[in-house]
Every structure is written in structure tokens, then in C-alpha cells.
N, CA, C and O atoms as CSV, one atom per row, in Angstrom:
chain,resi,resn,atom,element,x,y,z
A,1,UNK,N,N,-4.643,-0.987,-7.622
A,1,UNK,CA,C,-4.260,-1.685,-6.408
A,1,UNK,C,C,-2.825,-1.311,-6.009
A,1,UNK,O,O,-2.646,-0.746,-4.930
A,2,UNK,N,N,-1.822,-1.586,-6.796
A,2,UNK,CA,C,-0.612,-1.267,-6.568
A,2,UNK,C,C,-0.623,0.689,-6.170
A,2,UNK,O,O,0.074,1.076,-5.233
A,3,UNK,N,N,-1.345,1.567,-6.870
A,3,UNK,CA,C,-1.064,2.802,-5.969
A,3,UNK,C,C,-1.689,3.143,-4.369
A,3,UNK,O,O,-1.391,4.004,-3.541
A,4,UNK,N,N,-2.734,1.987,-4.378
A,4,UNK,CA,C,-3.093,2.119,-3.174
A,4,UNK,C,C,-2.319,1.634,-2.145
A,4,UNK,O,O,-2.196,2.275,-1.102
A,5,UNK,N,N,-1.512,0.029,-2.415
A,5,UNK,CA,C,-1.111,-0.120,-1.534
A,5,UNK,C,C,0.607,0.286,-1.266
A,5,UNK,O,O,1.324,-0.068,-0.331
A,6,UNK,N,N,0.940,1.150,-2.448
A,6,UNK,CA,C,2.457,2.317,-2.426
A,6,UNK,C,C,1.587,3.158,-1.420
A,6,UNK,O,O,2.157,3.172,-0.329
A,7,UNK,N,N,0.574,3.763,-1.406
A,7,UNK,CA,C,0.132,4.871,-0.401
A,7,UNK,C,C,0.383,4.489,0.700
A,7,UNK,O,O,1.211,5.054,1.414
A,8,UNK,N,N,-0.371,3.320,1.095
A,8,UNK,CA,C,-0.480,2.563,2.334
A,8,UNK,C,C,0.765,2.904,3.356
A,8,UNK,O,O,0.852,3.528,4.414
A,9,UNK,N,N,1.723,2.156,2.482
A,9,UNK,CA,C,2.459,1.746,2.539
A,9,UNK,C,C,3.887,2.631,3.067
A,9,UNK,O,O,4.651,2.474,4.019
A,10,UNK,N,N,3.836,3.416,2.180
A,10,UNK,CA,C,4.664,4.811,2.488
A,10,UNK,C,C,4.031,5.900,3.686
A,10,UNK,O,O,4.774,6.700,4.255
A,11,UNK,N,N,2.864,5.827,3.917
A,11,UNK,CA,C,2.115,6.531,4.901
A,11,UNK,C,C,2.635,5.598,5.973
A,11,UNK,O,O,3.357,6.142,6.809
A,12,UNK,N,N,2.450,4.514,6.093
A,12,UNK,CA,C,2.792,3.816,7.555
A,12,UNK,C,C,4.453,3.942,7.637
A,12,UNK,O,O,4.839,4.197,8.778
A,13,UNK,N,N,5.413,3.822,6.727
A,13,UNK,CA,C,6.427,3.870,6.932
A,13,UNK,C,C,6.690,5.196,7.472
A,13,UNK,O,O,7.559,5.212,8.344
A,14,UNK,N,N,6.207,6.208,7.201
A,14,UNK,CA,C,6.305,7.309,7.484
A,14,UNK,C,C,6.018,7.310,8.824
A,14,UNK,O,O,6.915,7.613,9.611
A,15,UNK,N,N,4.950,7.032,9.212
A,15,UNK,CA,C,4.425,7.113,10.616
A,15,UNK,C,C,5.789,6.304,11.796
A,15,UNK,O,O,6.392,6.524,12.846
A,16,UNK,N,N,5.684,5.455,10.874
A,16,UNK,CA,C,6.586,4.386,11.855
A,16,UNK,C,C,7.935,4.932,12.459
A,16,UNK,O,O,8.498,4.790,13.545
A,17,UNK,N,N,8.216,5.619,11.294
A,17,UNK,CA,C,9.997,6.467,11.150
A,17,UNK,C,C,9.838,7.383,12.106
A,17,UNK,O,O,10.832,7.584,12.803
A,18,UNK,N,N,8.584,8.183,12.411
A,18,UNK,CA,C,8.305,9.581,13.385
A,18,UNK,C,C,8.511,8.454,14.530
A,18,UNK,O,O,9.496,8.468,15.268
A,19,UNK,N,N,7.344,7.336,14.620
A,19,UNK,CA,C,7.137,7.034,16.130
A,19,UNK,C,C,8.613,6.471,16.715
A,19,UNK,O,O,8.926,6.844,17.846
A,20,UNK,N,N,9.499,5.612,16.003
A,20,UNK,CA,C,10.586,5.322,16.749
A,20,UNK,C,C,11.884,6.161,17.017
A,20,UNK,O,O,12.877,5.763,17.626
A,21,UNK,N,N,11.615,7.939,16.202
A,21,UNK,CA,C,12.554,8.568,16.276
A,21,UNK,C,C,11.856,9.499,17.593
A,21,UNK,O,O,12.571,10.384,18.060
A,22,UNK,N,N,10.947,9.366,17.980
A,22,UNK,CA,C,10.100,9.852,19.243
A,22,UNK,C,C,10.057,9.275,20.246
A,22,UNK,O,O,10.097,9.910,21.299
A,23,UNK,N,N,9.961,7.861,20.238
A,23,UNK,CA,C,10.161,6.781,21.070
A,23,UNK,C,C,11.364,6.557,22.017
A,23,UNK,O,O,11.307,6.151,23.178
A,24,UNK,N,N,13.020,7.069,20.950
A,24,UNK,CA,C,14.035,7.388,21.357
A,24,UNK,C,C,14.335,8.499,22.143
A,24,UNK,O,O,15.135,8.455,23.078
A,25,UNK,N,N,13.630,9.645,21.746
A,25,UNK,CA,C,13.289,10.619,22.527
A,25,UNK,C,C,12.957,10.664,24.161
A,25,UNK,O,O,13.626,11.031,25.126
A,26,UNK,N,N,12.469,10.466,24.110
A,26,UNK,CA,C,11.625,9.119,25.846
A,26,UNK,C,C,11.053,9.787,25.657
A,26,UNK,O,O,10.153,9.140,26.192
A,27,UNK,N,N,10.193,11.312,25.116
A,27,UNK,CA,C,9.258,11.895,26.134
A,27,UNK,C,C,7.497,11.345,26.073
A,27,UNK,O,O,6.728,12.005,25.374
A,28,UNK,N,N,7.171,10.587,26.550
A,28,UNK,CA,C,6.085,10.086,26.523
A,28,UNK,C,C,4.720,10.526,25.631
A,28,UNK,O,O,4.069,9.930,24.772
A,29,UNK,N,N,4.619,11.684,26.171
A,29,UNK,CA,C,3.651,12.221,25.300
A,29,UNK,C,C,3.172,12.640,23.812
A,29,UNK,O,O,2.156,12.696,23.119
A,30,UNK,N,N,4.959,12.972,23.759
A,30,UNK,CA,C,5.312,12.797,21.781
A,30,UNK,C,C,4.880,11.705,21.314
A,30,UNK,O,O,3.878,11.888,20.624
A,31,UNK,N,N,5.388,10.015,21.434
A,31,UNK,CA,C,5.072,9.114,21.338
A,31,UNK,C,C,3.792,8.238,21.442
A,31,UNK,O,O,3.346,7.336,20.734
A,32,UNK,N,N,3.292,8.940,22.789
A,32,UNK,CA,C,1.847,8.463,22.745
A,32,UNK,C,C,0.570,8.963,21.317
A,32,UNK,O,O,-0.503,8.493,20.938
A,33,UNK,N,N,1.478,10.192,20.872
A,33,UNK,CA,C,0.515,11.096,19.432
A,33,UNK,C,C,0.265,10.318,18.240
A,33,UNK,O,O,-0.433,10.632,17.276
A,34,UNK,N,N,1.216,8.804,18.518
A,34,UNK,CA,C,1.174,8.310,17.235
A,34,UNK,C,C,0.533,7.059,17.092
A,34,UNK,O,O,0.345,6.405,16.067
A,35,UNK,N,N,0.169,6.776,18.471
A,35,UNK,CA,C,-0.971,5.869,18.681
A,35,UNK,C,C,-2.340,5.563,18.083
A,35,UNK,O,O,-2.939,4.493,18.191
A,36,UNK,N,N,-2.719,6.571,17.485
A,36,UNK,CA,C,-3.748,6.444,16.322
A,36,UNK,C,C,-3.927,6.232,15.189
A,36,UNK,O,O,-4.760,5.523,14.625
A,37,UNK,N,N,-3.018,6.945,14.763
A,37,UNK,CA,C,-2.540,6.776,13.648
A,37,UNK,C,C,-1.989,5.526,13.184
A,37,UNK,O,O,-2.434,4.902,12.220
A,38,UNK,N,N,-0.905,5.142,13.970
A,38,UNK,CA,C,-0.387,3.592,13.882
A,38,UNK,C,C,-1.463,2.267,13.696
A,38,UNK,O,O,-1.386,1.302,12.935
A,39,UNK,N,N,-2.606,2.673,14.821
A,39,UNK,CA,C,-4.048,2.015,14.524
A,39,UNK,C,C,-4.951,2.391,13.326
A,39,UNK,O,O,-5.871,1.606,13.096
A,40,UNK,N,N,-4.836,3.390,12.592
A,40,UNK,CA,C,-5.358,3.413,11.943
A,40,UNK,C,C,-4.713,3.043,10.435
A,40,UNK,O,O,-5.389,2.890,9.418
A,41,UNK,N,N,-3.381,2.944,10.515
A,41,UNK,CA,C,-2.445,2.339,8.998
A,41,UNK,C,C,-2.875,0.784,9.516
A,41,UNK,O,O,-3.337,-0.034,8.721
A,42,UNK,N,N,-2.721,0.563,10.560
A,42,UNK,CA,C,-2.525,-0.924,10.958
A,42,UNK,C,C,-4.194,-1.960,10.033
A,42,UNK,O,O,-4.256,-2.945,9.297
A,43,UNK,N,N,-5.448,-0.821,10.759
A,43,UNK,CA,C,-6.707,-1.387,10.026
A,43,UNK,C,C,-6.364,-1.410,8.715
A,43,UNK,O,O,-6.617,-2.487,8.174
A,44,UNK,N,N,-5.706,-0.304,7.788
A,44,UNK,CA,C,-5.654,0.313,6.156
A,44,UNK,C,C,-5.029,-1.078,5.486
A,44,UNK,O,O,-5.657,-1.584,4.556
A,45,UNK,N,N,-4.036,-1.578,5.860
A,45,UNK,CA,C,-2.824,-2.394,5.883
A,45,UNK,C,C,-3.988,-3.446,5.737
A,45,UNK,O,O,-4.267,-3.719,4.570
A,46,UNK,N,N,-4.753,-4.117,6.765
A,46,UNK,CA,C,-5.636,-5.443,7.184
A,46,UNK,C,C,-6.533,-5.434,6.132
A,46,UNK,O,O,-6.748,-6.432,5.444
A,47,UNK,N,N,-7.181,-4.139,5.934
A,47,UNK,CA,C,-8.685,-4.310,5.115
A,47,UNK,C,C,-7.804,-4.364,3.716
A,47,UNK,O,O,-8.656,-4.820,2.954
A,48,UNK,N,N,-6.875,-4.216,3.093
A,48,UNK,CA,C,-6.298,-3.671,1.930
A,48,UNK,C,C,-5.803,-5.359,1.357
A,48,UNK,O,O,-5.839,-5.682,0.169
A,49,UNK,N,N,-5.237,-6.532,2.789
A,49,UNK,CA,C,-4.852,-7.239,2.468
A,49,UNK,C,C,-6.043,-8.347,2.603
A,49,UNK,O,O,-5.790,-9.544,2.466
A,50,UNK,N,N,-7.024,-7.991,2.809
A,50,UNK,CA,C,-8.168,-8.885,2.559
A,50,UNK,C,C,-8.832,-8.765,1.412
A,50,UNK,O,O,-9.275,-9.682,0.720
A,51,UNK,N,N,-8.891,-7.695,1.233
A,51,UNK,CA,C,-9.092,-7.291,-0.285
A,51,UNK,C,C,-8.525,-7.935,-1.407
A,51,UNK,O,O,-9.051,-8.519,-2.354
A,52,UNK,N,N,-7.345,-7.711,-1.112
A,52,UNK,CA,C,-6.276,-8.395,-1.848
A,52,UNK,C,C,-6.552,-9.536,-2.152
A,52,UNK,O,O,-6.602,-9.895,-3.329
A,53,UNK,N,N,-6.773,-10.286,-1.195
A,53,UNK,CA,C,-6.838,-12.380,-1.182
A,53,UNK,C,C,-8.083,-12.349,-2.086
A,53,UNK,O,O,-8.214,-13.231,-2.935
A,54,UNK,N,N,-8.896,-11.492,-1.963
A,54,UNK,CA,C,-10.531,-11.765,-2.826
A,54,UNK,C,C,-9.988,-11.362,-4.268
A,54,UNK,O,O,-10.862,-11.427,-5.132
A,55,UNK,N,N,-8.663,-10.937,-4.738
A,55,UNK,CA,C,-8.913,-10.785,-6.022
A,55,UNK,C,C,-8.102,-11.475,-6.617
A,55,UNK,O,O,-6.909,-11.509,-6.316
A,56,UNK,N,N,-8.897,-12.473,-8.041
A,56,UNK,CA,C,-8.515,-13.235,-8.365
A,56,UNK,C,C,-8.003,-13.301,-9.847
A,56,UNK,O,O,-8.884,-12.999,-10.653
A,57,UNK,N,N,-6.798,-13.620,-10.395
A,57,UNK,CA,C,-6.304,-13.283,-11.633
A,57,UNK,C,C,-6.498,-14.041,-12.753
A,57,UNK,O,O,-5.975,-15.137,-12.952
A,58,UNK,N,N,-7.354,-13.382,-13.593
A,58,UNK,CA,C,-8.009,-14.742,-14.512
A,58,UNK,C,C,-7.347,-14.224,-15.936
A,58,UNK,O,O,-6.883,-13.097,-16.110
A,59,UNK,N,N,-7.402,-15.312,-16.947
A,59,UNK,CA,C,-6.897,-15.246,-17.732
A,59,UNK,C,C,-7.133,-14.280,-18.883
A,59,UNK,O,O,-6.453,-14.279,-19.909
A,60,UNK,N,N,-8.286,-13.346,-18.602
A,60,UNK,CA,C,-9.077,-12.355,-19.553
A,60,UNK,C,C,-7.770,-11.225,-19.879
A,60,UNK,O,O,-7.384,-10.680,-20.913
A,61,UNK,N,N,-7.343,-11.184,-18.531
A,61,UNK,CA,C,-6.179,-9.876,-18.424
A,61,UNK,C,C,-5.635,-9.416,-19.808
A,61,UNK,O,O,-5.656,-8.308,-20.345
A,62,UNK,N,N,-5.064,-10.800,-20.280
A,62,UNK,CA,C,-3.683,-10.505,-21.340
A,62,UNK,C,C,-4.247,-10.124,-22.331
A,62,UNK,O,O,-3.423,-10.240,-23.237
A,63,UNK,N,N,-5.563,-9.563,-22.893
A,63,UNK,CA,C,-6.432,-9.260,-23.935
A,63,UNK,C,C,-5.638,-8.095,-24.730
A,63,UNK,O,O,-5.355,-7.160,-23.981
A,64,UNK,N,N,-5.359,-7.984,-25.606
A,64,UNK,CA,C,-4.592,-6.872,-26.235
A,64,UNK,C,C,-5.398,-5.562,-25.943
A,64,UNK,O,O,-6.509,-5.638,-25.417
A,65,UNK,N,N,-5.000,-4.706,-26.186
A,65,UNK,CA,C,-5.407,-3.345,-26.066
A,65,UNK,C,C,-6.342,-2.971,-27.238
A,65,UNK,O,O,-5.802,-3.347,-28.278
A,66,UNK,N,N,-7.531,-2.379,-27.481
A,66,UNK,CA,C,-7.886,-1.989,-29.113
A,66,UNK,C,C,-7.046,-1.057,-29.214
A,66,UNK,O,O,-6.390,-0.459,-28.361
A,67,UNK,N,N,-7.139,-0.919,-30.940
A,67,UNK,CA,C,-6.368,-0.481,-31.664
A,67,UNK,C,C,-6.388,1.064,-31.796
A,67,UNK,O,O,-7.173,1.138,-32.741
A,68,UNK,N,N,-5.982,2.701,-31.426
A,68,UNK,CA,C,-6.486,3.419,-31.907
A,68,UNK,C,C,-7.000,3.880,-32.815
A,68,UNK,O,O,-6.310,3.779,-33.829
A,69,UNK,N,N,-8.162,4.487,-32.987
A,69,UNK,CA,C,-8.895,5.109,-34.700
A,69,UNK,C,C,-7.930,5.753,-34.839
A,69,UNK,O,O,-7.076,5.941,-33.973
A,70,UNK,N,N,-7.929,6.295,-36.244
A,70,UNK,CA,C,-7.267,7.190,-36.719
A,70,UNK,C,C,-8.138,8.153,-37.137
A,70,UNK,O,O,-9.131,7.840,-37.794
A,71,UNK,N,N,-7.756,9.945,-36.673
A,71,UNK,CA,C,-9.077,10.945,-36.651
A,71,UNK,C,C,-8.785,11.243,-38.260
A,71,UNK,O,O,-7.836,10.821,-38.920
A,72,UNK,N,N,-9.845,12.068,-38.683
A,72,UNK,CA,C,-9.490,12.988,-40.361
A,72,UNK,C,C,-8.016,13.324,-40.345
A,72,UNK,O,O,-7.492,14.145,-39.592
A,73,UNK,N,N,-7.323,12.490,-41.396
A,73,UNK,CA,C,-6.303,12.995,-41.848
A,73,UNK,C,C,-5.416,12.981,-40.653
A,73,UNK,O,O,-4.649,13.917,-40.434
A,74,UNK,N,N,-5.498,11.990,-39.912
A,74,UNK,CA,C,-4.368,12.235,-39.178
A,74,UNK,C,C,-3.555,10.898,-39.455
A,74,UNK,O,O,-4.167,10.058,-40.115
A,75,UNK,N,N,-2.226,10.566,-39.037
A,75,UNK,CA,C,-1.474,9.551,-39.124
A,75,UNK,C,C,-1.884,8.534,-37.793
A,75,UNK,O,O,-2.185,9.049,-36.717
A,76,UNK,N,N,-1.867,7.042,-37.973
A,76,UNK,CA,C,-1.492,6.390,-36.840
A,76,UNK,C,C,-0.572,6.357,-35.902
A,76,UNK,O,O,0.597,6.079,-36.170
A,77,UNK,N,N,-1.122,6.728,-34.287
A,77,UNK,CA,C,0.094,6.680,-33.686
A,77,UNK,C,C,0.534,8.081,-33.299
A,77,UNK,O,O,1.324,8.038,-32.356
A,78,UNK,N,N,0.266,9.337,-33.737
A,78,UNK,CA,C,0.022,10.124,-33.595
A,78,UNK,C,C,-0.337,11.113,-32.806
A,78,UNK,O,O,-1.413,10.709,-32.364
A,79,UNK,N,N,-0.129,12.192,-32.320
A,79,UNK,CA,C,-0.795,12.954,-30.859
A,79,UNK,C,C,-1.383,12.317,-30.152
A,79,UNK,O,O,-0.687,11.348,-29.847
A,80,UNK,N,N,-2.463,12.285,-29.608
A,80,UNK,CA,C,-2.990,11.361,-27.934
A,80,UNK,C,C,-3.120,10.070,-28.116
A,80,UNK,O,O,-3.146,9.306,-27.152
A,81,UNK,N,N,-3.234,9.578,-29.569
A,81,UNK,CA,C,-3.431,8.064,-29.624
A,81,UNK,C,C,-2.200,7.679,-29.343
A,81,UNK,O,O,-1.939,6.509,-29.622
A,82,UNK,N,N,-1.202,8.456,-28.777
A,82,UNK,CA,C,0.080,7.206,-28.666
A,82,UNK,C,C,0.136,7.353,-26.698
A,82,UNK,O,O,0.646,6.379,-26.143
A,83,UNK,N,N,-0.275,8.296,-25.941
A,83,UNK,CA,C,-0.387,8.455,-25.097
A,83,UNK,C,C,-1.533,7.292,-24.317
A,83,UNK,O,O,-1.479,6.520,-23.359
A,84,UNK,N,N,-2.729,7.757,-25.524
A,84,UNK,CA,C,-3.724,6.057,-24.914
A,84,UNK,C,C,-3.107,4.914,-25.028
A,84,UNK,O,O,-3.455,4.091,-24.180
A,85,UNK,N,N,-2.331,4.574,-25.756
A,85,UNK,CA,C,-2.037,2.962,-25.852
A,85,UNK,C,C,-0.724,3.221,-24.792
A,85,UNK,O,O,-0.235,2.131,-24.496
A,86,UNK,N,N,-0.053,4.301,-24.173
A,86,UNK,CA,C,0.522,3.995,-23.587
A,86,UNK,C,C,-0.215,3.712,-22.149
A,86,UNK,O,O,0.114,2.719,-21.500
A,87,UNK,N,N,-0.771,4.210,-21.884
A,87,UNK,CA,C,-1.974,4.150,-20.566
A,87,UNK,C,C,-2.373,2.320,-20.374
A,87,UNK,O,O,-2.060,1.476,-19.535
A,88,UNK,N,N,-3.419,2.301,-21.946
A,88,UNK,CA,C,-3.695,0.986,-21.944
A,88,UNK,C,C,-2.818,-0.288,-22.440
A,88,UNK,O,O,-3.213,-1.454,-22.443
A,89,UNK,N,N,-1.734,0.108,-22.797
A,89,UNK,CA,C,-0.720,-0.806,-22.182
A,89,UNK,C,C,-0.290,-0.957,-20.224
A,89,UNK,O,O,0.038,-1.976,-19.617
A,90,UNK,N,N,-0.415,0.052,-19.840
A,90,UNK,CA,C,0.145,0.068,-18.308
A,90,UNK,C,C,-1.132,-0.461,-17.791
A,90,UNK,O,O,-0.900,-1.478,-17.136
A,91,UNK,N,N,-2.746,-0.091,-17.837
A,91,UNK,CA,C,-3.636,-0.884,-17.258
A,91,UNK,C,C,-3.637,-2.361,-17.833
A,91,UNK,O,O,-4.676,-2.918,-17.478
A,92,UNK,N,N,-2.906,-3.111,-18.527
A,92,UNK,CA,C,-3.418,-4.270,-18.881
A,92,UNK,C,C,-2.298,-5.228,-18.335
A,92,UNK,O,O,-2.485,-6.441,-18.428
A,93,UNK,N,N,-1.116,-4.734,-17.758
A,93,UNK,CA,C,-0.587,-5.424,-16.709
A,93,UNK,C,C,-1.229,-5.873,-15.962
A,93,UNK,O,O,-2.299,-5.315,-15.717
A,94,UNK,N,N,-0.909,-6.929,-15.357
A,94,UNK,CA,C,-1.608,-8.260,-14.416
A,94,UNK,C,C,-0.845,-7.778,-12.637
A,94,UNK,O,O,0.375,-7.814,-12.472
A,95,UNK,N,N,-1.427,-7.531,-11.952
A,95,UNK,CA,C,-1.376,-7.457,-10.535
A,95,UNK,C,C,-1.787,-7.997,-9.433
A,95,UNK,O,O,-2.809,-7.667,-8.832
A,96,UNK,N,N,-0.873,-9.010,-9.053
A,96,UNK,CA,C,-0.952,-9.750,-8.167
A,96,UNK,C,C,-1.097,-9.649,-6.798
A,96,UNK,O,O,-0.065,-9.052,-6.492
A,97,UNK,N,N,-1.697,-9.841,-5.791
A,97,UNK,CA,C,-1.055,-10.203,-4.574
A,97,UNK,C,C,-0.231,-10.586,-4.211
A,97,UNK,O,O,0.301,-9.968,-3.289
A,98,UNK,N,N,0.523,-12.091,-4.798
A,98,UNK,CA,C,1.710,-12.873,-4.013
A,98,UNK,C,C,2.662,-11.758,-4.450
A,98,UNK,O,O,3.512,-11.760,-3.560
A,99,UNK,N,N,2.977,-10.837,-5.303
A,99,UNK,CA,C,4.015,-10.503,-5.825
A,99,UNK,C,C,4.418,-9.588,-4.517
A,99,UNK,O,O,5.333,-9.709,-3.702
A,100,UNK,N,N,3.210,-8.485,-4.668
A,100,UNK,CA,C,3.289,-7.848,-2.974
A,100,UNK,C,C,3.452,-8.084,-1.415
A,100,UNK,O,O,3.886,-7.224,-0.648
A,101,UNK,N,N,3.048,-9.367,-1.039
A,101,UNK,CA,C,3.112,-9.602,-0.510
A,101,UNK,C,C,4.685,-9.757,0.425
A,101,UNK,O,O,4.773,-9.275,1.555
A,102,UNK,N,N,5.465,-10.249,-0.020
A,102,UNK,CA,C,6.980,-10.014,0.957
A,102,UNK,C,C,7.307,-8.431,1.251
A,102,UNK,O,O,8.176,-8.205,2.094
A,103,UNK,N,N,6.707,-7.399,0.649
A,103,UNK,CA,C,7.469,-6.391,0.768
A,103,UNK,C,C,6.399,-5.934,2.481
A,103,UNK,O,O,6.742,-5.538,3.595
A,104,UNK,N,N,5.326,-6.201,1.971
A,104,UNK,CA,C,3.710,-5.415,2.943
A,104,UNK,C,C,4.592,-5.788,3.986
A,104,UNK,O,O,5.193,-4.973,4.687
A,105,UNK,N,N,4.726,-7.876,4.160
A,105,UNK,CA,C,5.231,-8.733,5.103
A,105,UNK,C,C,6.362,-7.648,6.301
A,105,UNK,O,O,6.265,-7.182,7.436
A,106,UNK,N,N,7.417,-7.665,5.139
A,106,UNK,CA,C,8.860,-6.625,5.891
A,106,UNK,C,C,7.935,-5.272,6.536
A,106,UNK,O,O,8.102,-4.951,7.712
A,107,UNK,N,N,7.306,-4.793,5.968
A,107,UNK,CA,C,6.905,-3.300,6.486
A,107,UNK,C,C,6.270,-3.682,7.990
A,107,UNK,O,O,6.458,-2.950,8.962
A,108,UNK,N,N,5.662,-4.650,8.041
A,108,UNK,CA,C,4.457,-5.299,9.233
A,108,UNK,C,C,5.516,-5.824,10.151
A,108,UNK,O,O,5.459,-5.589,11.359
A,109,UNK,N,N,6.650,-6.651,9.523
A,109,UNK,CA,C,7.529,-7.159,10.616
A,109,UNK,C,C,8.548,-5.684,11.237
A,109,UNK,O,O,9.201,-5.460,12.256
A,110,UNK,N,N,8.281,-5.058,10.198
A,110,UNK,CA,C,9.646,-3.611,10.984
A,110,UNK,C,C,8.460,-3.004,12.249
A,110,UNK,O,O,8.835,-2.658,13.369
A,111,UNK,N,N,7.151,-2.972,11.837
A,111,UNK,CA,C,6.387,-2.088,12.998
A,111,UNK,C,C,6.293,-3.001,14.452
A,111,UNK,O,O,6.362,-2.626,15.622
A,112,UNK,N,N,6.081,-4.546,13.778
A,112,UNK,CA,C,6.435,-4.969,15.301
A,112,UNK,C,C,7.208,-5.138,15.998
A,112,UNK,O,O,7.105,-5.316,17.212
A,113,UNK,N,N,8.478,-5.105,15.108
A,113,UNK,CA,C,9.401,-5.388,16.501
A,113,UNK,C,C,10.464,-3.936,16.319
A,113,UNK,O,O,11.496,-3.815,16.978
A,114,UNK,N,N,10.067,-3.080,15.479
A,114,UNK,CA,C,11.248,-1.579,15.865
A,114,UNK,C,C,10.083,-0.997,17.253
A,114,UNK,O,O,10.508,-0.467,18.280
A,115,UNK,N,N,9.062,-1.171,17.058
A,115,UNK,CA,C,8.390,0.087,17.715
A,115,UNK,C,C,8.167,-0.899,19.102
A,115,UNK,O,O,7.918,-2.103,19.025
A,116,UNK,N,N,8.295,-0.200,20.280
A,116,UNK,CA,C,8.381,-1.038,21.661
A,116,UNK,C,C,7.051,-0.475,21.872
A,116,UNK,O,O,6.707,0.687,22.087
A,117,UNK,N,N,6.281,-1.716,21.745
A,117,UNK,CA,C,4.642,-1.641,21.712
A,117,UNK,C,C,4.347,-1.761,23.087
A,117,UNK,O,O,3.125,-1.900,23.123
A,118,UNK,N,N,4.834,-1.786,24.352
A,118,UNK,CA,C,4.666,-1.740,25.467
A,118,UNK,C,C,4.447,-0.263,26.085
A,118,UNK,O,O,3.612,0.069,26.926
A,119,UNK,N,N,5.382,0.502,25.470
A,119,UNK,CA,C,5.369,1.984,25.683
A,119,UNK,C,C,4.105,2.750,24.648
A,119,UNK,O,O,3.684,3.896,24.802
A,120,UNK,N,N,3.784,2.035,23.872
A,120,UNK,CA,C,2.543,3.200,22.781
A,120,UNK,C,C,1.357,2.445,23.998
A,120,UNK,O,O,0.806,3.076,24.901
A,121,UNK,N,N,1.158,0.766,23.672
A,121,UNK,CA,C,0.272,0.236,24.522
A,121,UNK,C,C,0.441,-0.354,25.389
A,121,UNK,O,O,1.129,-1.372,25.451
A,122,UNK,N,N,-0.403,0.377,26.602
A,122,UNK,CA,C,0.611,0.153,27.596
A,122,UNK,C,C,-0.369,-1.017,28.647
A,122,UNK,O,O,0.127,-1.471,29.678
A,123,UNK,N,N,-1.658,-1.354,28.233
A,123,UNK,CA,C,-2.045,-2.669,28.770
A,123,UNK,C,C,-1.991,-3.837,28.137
A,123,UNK,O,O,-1.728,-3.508,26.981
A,124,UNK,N,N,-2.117,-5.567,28.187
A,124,UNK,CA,C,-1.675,-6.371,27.383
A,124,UNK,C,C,-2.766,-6.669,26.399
A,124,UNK,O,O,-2.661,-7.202,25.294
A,125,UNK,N,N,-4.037,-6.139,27.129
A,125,UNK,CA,C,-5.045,-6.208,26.042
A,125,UNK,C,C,-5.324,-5.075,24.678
A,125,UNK,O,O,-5.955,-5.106,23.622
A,126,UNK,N,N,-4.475,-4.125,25.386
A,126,UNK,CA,C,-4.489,-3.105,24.165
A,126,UNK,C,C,-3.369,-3.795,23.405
A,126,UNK,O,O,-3.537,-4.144,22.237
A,127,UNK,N,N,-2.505,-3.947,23.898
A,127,UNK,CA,C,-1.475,-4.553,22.687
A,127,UNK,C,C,-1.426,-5.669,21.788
A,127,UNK,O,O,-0.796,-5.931,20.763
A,128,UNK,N,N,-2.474,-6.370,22.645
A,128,UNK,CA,C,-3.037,-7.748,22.048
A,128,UNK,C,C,-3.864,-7.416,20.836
A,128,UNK,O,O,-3.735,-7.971,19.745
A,129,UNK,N,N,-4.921,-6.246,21.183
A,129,UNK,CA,C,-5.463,-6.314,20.249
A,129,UNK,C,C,-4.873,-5.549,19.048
A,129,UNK,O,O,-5.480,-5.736,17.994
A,130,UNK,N,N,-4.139,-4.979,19.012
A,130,UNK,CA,C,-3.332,-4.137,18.184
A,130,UNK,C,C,-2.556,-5.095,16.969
A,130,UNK,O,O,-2.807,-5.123,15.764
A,131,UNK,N,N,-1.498,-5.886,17.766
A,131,UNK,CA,C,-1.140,-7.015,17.351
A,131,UNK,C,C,-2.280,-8.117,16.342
A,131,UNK,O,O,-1.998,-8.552,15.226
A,132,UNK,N,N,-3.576,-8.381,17.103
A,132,UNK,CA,C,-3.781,-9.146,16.351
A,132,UNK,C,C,-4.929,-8.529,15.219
A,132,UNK,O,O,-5.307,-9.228,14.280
């Protein structure tokens, strides 16, 4: 969850950074290019945070990791078995929603009010629906 929504996340910022350094630009048509795209992080962003609310953190999480075997003659701890428990230590972290949530929040509040949504959409129903 968390690399999906770093993707998200950095993809829209990205987008966002082009459209208002284009926007400044005036030339219309540059700006209008990012109109899809912006709609389409905007859905990524929505479906990602509904997702989100459906997942629920139960107490199974904190289950220790098993233990690696130890192969013929080898020591514990050893070549890849120390690489797995490092893995399944990092999957057995607990990942929240609320934790994410203020940062998504800031990214969603910078697209609405840096980007002058009058100029990408330029009727009130396109912007309405964009917005909501």
C-alpha cells in the first residue's frame, strides 16, 4: 500500500509541478495537455483512498516472523536467511491509513488551490465535477 500510494503520489506531484509551471506560461494549449492526466491522478488518488478506508488493521499483524531453517551445515543467520528475515521483518509492519492520510490531504489541497482550475476547466460543470 504504502508503494502504491508513494507512486501515486509523486506522479501527481509531478504532474501538478509541470501544470502550474505551464499555467504561468499563459500559453493555453501547453496547459490544456495536462488536463487528463490531472483527471486521471485525481480518479488514482479517489479509488486508492477508498481502498484505503476498507482496510482494516487487526491484531494478527504483530505475529513474529518464522524462524529461518538452517540448510546442511550452514550457520544461522547466514547468506539469504538474513536477507529473508530482513524482508519479513519490513512486511510485518502495520500500515495504516490515518497515518497517510495528512500528507495525501496537503498533496489534494496544493492541486486545488495552486492550479487555477478555471483555466484547465473551463465550464463550471467540468470543474465541478473534477472537484468533486
Amino acid at each position: 500500500m504504502t508503494k502504491l500510494l508513494d507512486s501515486l503520489s509523486s506522479g501527481l506531484q509531478a504532474e501538478l509541478d509541470g501544470t502550474i509551471r505551464d499555467i504561468e506560461t499563459g500559453d493555453q494549449q501547453t496547459y490544456m495537455a495536462h488536463r487528463t492526466s490531472l483527471e486521471m491522478y485525481a480518479f488514482l488518488i479517489t479509488w486508492f483512498v477508498t481502498a484505503a478506508e476498507k482496510v482494516k488493521v487487526s491484531e494478527d499483524d504483530n505475529v513474529p516472523a518464522p524462524k529461518a531453517k538452517r540448510g546442511r551445515g550452514g550457520k544461522a543467520g547466514a547468506g539469504k536467511a538474513g536477507g529473508r528475515a530482513a524482508v519479513n521483518k519490513k512486511s510485518n509492519e502495520t500500515w495504516t491509513w490515518e497515518d497517510q492520510i495528512p500528507n495525501t490531504l496537503k498533496l489534494i489541497a496544493k492541486l486545488l488551490l495552486k492550479v487555477q482550475s478555471q483555466r484547465i476547466w473551463t465550464t463550471t460543470a467540468e470543474r465541478d465535477t473534477f472537484i468533486k
